[in-house]
PyMOL CGO cylinders between C-alpha atoms (Angstrom):
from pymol import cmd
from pymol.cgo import CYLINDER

trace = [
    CYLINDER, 31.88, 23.86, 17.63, 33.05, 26.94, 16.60, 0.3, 1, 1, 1, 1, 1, 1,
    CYLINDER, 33.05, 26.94, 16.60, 33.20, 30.13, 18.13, 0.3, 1, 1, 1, 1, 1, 1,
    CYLINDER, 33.20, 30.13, 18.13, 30.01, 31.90, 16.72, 0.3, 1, 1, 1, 1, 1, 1,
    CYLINDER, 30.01, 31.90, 16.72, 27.87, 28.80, 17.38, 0.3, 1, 1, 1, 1, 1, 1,
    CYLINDER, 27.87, 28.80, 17.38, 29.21, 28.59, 21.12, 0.3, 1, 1, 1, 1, 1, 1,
    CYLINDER, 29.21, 28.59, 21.12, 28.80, 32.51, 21.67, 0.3, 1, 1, 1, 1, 1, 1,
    CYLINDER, 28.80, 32.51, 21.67, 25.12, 31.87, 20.68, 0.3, 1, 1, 1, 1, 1, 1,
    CYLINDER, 25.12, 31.87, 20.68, 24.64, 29.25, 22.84, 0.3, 1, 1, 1, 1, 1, 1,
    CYLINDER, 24.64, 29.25, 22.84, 26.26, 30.07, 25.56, 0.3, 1, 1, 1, 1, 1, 1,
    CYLINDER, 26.26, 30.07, 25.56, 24.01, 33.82, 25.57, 0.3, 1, 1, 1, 1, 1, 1,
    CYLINDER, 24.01, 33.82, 25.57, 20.88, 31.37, 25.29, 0.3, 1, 1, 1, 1, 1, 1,
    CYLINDER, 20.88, 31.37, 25.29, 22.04, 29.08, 27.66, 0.3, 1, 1, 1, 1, 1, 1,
    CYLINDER, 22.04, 29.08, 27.66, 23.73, 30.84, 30.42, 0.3, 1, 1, 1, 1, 1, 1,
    CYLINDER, 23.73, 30.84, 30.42, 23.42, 34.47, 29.95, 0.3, 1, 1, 1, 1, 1, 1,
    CYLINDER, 23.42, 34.47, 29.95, 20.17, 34.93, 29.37, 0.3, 1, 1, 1, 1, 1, 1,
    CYLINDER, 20.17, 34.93, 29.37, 19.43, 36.16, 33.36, 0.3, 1, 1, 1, 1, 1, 1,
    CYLINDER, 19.43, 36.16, 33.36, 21.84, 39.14, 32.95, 0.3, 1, 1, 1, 1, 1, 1,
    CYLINDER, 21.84, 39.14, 32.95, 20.09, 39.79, 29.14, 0.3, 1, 1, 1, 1, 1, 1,
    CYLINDER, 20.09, 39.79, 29.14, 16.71, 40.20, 31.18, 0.3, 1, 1, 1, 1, 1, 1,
    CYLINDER, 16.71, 40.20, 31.18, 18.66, 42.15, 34.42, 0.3, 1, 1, 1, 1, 1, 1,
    CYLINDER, 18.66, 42.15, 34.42, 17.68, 45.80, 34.76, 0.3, 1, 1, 1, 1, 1, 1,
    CYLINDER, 17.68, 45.80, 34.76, 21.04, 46.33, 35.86, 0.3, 1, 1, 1, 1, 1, 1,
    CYLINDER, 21.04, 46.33, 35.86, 23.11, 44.69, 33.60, 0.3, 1, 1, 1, 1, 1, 1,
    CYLINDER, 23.11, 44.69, 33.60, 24.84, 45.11, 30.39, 0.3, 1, 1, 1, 1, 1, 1,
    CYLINDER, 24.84, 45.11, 30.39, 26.21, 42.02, 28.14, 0.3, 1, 1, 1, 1, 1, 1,
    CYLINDER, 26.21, 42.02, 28.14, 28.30, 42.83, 25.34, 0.3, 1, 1, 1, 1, 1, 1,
    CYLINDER, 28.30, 42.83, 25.34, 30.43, 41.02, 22.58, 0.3, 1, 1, 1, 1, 1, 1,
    CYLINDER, 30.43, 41.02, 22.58, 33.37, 42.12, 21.56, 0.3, 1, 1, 1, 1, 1, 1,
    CYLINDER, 33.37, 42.12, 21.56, 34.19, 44.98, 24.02, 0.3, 1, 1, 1, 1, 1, 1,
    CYLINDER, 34.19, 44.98, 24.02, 37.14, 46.71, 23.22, 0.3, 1, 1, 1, 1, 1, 1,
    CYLINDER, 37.14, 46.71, 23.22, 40.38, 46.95, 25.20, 0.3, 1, 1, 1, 1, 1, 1,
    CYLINDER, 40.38, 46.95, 25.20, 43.45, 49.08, 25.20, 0.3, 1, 1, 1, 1, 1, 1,
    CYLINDER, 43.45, 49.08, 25.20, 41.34, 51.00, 22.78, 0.3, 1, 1, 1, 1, 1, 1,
    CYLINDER, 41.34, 51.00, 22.78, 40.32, 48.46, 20.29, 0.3, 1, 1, 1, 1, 1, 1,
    CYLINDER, 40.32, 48.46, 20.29, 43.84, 46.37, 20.25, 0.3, 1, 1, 1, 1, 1, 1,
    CYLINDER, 43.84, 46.37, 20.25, 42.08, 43.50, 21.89, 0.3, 1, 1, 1, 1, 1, 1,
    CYLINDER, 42.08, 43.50, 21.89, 38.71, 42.08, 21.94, 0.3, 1, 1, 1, 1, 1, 1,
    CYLINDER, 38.71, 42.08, 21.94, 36.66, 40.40, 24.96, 0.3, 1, 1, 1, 1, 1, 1,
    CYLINDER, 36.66, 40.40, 24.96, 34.69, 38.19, 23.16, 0.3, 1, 1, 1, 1, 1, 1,
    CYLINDER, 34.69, 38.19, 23.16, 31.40, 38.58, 25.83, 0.3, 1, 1, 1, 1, 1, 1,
    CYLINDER, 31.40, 38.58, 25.83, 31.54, 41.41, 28.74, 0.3, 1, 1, 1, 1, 1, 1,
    CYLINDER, 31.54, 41.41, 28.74, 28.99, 41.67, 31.48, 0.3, 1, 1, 1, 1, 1, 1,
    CYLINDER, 28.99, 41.67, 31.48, 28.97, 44.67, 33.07, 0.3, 1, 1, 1, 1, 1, 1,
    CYLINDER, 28.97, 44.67, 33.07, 26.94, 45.11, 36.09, 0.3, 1, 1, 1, 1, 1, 1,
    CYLINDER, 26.94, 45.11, 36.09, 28.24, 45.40, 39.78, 0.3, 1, 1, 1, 1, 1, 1,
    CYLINDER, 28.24, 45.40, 39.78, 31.63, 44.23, 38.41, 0.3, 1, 1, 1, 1, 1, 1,
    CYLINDER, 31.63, 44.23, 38.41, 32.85, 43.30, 35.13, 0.3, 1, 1, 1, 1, 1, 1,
    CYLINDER, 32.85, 43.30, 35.13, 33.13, 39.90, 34.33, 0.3, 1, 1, 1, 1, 1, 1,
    CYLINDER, 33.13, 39.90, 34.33, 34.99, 38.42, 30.70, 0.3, 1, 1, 1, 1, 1, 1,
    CYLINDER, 34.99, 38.42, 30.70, 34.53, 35.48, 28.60, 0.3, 1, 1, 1, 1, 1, 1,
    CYLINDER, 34.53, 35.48, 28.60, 37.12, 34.56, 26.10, 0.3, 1, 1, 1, 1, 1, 1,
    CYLINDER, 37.12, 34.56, 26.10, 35.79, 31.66, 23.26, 0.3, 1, 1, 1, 1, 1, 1,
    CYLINDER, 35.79, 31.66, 23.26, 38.61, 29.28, 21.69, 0.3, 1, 1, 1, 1, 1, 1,
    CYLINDER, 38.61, 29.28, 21.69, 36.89, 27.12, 19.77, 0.3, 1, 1, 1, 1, 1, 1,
    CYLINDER, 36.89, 27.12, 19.77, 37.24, 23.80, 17.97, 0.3, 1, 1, 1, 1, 1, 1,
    CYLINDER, 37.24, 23.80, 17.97, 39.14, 25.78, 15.05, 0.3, 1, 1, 1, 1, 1, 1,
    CYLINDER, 39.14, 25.78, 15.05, 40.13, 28.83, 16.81, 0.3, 1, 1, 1, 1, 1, 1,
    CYLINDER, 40.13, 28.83, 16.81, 44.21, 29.47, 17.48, 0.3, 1, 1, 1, 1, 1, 1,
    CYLINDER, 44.21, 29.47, 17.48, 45.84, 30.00, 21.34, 0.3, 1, 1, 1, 1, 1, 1,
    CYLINDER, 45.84, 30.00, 21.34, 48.73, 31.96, 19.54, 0.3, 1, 1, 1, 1, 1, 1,
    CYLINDER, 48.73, 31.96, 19.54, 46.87, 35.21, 20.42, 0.3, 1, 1, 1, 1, 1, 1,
    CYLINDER, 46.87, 35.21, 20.42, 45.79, 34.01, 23.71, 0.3, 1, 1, 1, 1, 1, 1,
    CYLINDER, 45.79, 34.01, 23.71, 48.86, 35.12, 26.26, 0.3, 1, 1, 1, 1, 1, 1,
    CYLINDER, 48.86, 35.12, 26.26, 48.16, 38.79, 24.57, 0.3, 1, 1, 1, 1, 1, 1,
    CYLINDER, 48.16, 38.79, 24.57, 44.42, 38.31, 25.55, 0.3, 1, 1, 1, 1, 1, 1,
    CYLINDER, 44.42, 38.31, 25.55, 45.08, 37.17, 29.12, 0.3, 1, 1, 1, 1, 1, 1,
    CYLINDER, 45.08, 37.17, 29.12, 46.97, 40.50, 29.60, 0.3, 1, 1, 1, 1, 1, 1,
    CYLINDER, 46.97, 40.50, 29.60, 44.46, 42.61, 28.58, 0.3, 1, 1, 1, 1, 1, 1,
    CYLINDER, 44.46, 42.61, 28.58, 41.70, 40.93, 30.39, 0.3, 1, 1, 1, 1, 1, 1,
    CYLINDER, 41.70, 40.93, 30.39, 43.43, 40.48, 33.59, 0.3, 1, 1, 1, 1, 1, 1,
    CYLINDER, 43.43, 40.48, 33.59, 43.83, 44.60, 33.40, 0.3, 1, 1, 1, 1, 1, 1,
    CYLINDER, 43.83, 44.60, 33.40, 40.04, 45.33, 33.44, 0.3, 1, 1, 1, 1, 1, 1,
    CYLINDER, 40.04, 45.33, 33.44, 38.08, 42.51, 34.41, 0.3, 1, 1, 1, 1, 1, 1,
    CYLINDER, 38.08, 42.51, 34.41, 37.17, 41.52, 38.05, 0.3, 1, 1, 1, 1, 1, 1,
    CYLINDER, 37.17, 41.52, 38.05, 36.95, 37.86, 36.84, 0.3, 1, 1, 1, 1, 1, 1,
    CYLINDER, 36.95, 37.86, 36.84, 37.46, 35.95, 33.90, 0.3, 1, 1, 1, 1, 1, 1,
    CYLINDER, 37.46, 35.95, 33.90, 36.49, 32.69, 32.08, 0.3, 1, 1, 1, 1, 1, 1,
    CYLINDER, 36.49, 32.69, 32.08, 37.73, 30.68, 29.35, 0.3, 1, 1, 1, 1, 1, 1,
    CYLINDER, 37.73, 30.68, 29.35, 35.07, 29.14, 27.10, 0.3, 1, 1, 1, 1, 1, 1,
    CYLINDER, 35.07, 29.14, 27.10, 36.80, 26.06, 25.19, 0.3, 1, 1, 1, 1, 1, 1,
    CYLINDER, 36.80, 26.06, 25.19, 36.85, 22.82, 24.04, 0.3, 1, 1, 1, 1, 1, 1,
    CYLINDER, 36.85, 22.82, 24.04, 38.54, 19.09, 25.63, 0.3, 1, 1, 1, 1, 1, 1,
    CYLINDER, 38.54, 19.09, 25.63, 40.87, 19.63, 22.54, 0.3, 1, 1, 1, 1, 1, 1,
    CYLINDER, 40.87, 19.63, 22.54, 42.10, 22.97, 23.97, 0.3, 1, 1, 1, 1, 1, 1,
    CYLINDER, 42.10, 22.97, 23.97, 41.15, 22.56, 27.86, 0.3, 1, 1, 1, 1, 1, 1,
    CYLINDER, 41.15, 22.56, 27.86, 45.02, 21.47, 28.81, 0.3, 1, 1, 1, 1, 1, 1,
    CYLINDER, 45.02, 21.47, 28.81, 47.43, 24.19, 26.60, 0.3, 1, 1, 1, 1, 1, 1,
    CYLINDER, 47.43, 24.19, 26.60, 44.28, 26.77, 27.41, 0.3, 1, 1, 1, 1, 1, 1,
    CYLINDER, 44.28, 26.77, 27.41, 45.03, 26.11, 31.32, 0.3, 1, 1, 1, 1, 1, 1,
    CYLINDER, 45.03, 26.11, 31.32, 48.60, 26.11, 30.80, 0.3, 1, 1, 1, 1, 1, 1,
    CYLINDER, 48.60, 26.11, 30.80, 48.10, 30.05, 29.48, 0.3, 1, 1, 1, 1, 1, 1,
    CYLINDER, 48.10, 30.05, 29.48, 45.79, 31.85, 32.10, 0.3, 1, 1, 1, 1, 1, 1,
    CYLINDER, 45.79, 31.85, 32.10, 46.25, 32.60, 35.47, 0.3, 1, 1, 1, 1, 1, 1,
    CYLINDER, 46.25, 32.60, 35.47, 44.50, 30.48, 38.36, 0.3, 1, 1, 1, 1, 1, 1,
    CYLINDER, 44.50, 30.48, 38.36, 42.01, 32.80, 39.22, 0.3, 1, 1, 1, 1, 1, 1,
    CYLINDER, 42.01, 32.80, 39.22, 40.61, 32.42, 35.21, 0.3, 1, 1, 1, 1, 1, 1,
    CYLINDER, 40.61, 32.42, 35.21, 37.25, 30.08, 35.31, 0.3, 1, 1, 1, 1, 1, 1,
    CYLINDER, 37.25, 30.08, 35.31, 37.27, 27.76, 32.40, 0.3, 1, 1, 1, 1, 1, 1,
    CYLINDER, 37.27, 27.76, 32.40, 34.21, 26.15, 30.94, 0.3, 1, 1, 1, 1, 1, 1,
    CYLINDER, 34.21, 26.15, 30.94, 34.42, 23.13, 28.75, 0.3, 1, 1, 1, 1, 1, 1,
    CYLINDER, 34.42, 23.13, 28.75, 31.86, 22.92, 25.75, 0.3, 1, 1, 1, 1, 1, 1,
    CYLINDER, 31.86, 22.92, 25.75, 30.60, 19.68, 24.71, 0.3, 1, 1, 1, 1, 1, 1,
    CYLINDER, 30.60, 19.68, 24.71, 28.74, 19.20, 21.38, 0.3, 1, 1, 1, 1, 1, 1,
    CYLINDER, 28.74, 19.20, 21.38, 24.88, 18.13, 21.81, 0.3, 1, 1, 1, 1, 1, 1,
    CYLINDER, 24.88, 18.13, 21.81, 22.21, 16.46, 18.90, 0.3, 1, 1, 1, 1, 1, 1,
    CYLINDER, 22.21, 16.46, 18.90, 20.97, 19.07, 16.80, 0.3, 1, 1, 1, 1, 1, 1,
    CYLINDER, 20.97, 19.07, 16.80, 23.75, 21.33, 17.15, 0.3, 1, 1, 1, 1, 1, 1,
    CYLINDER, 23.75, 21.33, 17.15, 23.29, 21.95, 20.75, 0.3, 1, 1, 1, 1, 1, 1,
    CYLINDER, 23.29, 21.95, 20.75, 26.06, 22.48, 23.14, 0.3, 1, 1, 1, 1, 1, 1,
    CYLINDER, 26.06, 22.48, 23.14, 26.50, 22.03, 26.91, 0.3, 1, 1, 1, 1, 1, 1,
    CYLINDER, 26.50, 22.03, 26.91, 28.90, 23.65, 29.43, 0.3, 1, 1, 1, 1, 1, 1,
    CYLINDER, 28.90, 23.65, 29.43, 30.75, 22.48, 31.70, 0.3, 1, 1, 1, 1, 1, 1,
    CYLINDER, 30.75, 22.48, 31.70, 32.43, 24.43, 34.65, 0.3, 1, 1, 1, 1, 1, 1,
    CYLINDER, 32.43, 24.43, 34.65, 35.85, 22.65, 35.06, 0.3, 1, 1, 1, 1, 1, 1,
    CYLINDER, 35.85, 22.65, 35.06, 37.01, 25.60, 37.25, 0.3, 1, 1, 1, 1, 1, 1,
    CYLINDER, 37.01, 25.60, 37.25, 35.30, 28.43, 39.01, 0.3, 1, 1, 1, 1, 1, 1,
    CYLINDER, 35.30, 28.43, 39.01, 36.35, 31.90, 38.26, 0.3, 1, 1, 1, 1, 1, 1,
    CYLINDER, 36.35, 31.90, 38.26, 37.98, 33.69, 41.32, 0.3, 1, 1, 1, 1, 1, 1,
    CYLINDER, 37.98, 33.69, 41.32, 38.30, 37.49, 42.15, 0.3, 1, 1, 1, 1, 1, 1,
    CYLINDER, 38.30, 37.49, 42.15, 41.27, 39.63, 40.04, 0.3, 1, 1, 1, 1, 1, 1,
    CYLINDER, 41.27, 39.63, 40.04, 43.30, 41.07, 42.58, 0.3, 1, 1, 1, 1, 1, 1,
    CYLINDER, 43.30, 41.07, 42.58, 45.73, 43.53, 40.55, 0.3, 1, 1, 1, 1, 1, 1,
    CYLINDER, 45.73, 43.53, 40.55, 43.27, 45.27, 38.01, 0.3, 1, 1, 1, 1, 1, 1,
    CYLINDER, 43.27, 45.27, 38.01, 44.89, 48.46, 36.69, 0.3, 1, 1, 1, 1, 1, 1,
    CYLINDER, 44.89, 48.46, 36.69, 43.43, 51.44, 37.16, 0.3, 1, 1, 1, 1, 1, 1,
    CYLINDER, 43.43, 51.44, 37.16, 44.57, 52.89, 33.54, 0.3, 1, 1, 1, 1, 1, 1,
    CYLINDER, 44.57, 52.89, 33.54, 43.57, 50.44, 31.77, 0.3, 1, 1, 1, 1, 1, 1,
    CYLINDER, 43.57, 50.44, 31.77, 40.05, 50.64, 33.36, 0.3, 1, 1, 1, 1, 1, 1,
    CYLINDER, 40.05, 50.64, 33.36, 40.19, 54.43, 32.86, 0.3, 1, 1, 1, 1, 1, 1,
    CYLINDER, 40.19, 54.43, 32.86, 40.60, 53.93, 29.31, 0.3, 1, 1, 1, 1, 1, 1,
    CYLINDER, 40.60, 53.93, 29.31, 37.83, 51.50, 28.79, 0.3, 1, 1, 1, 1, 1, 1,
    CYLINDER, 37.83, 51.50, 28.79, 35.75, 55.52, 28.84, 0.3, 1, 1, 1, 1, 1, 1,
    CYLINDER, 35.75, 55.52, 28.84, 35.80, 57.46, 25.44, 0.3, 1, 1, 1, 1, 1, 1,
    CYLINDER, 35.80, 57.46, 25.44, 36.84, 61.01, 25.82, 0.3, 1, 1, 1, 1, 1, 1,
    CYLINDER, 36.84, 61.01, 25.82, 33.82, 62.76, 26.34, 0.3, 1, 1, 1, 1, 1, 1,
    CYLINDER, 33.82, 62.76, 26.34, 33.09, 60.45, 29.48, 0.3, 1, 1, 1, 1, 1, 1,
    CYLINDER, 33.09, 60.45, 29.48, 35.81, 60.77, 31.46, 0.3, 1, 1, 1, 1, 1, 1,
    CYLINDER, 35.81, 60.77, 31.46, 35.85, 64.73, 30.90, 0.3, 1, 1, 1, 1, 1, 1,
    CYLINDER, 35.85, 64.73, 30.90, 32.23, 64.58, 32.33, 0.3, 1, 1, 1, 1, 1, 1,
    CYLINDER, 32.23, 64.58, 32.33, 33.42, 63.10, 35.33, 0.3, 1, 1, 1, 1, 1, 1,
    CYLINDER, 33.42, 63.10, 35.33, 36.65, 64.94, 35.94, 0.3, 1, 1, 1, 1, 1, 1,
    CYLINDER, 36.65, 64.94, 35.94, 33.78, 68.08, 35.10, 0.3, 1, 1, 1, 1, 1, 1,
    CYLINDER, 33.78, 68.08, 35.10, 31.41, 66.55, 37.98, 0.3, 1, 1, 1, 1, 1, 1,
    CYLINDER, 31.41, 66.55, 37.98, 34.55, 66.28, 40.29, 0.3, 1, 1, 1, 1, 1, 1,
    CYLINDER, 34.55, 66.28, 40.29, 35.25, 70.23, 39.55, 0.3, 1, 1, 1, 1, 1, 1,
    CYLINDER, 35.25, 70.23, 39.55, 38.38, 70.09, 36.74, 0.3, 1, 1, 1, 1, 1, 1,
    CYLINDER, 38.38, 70.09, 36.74, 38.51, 73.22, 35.39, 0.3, 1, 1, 1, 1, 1, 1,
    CYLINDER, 38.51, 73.22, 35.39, 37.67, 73.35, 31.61, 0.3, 1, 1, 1, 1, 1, 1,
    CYLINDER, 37.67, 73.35, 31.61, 41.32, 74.02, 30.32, 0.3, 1, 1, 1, 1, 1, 1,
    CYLINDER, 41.32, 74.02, 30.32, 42.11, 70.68, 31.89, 0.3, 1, 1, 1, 1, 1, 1,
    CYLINDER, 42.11, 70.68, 31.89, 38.94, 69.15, 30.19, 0.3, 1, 1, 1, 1, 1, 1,
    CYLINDER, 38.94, 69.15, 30.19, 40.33, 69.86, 27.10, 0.3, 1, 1, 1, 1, 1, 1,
    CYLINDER, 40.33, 69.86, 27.10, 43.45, 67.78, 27.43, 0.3, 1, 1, 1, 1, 1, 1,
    CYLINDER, 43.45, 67.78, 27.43, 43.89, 64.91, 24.92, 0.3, 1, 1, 1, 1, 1, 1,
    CYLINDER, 43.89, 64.91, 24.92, 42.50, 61.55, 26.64, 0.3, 1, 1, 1, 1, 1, 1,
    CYLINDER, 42.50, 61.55, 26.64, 45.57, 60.09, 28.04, 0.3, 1, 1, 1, 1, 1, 1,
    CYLINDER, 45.57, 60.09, 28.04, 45.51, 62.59, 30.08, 0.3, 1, 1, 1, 1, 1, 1,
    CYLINDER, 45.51, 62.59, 30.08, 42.30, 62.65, 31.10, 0.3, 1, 1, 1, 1, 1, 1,
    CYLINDER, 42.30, 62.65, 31.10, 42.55, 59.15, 31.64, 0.3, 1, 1, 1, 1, 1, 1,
    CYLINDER, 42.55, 59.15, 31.64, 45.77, 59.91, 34.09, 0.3, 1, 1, 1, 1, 1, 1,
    CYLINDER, 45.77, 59.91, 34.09, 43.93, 62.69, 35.85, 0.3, 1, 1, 1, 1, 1, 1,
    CYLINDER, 43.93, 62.69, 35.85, 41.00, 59.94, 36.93, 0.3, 1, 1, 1, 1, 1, 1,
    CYLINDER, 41.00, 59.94, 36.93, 43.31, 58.22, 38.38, 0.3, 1, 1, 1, 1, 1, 1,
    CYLINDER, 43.31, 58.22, 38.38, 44.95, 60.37, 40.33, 0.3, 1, 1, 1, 1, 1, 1,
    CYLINDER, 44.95, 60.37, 40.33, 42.27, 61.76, 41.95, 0.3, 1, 1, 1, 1, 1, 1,
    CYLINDER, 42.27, 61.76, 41.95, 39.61, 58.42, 42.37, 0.3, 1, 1, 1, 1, 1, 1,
    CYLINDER, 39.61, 58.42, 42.37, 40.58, 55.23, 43.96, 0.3, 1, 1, 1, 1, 1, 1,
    CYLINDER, 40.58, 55.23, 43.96, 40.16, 52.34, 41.81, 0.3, 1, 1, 1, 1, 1, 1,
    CYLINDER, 40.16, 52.34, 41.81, 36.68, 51.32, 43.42, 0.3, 1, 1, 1, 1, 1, 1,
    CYLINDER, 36.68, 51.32, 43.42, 35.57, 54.68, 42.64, 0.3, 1, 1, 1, 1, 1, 1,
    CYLINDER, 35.57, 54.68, 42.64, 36.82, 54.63, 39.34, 0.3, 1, 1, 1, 1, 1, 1,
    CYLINDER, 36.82, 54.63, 39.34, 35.51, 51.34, 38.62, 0.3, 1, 1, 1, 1, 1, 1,
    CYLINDER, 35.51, 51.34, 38.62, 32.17, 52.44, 39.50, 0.3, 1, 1, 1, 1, 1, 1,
    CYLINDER, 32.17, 52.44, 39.50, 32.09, 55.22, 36.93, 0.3, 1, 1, 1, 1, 1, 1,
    CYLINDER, 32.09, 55.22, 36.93, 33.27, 53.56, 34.07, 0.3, 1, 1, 1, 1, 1, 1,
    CYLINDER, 33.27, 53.56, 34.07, 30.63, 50.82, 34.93, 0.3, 1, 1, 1, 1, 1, 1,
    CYLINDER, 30.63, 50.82, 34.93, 27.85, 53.36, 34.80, 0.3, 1, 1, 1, 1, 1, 1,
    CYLINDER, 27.85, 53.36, 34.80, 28.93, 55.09, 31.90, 0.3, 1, 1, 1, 1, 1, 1,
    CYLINDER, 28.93, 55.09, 31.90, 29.40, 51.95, 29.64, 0.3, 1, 1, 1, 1, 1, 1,
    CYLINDER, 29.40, 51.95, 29.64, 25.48, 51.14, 30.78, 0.3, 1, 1, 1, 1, 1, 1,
    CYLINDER, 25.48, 51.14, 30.78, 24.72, 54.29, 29.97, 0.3, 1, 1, 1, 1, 1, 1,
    CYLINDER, 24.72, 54.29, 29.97, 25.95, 54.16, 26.38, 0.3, 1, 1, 1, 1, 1, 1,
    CYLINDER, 25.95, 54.16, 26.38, 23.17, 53.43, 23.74, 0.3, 1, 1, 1, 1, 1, 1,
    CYLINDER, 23.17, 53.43, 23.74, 24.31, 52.25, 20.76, 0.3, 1, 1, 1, 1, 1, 1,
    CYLINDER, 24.31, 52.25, 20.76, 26.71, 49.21, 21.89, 0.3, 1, 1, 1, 1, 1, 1,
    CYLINDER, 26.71, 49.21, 21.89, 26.91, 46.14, 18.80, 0.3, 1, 1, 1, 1, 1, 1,
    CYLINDER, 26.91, 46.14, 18.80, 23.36, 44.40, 18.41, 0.3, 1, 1, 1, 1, 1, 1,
    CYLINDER, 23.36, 44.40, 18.41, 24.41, 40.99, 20.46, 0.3, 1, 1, 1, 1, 1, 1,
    CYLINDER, 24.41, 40.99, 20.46, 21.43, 39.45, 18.36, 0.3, 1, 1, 1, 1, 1, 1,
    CYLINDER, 21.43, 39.45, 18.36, 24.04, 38.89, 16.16, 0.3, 1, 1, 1, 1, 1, 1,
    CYLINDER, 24.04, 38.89, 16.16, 26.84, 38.66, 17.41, 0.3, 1, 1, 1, 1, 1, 1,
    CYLINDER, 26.84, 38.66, 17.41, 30.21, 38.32, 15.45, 0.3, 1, 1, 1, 1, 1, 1,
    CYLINDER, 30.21, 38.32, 15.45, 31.31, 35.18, 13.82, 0.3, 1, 1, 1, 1, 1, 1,
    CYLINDER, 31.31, 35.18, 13.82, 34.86, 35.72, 14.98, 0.3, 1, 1, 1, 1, 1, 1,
    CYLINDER, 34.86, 35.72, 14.98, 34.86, 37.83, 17.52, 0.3, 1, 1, 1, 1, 1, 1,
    CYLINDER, 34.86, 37.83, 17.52, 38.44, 36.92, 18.76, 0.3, 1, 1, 1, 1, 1, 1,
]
cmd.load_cgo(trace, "trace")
């Protein structure tokens, strides 16, 4: 069971209701702290929700990294793994992490098991959801909130630091939400990476 065949599966399988939402975005490999880390699946819709895979052959060394960045952006989280991971996986993420334990099925079918529900992220930064917006976003909605255009030209970081300042986190959250469903050209999850830890 390896990561791509789980991703695919688990899409099928348990995704396929936010796929078919009118509201909802589902992404692999959504980048964080621009592009130094991966979520493997994102769901974007009234919150944002990550899935990070460890498969049969996949490594944990990364993992501690990974937890970081996710618990800076994501209202929940889940681990996707396997029995041979399920105890040093659980000794890495927080307790608010969900993990859900794949089991191999004939024909190279795979079932999943919650072993623990995913609970609500209570210290999600506000930077680091800032930052999830390229450029051109967040000056549109420091334009919308009436920045003048000398501050609109400021390099991102500190556009990034104005949003902040001036919208709570809920509020902030809100806009990057609708801006990354906005986006059209996000990676074609009909085929989704191989490897996309």
């Amino acid at each position: 069971m390896n990561d791509f065949l789980i991703r695919r599966r688990f899409h099928e399988q348990v995704l396929m209701p936010y796929h078919t939402a009118a509201n909802a975005l589902v992404i692999d490999e959504l980048g964080l702290q621009h592009g130094r880390c991966r979520a493997d699946i994102a769901i974007v819709n009234g919150r944002m929700v990550g899935y990070e895979i460890k498969g049969e052959t996949d490594s944990l060394k990364r993992l501690r990294e990974q937890v970081r960045a996710y618990n800076a952006v994501f209202d929940q989280a889940t681990v996707i793994t396997t029995t041979k991971h399920r105890q040093k996986v659980m000794a890495k993420i927080p307790r608010w992490w969900g993990v859900i334990i794949c089991h191999a099925a004939p024909h190279r079918q795979i079932t999943f098991q919650t072993w623990r529900q995913a609970k609500t992220n209570e210290r999600v930064d506000s930077l680091a959801v800032a930052r999830l917006l390229w450029k051109d976003e967040a000056a549109a909605i420091l334009g919308k909130l009436g920045a003048p255009k000398s501050i609109l030209r400021e390099p991102r970081a500190k556009l990034y630091e104005r949003l902040t300042e001036i919208l709570e986190l809920p509020q902030l959250q809100r806009k990057v939400r609708n801006c990354l469903r906005r986006r059209k050209n996000w990676r074609d999850l009909a085929q989704p990476s191989p490897n996309g830890g």
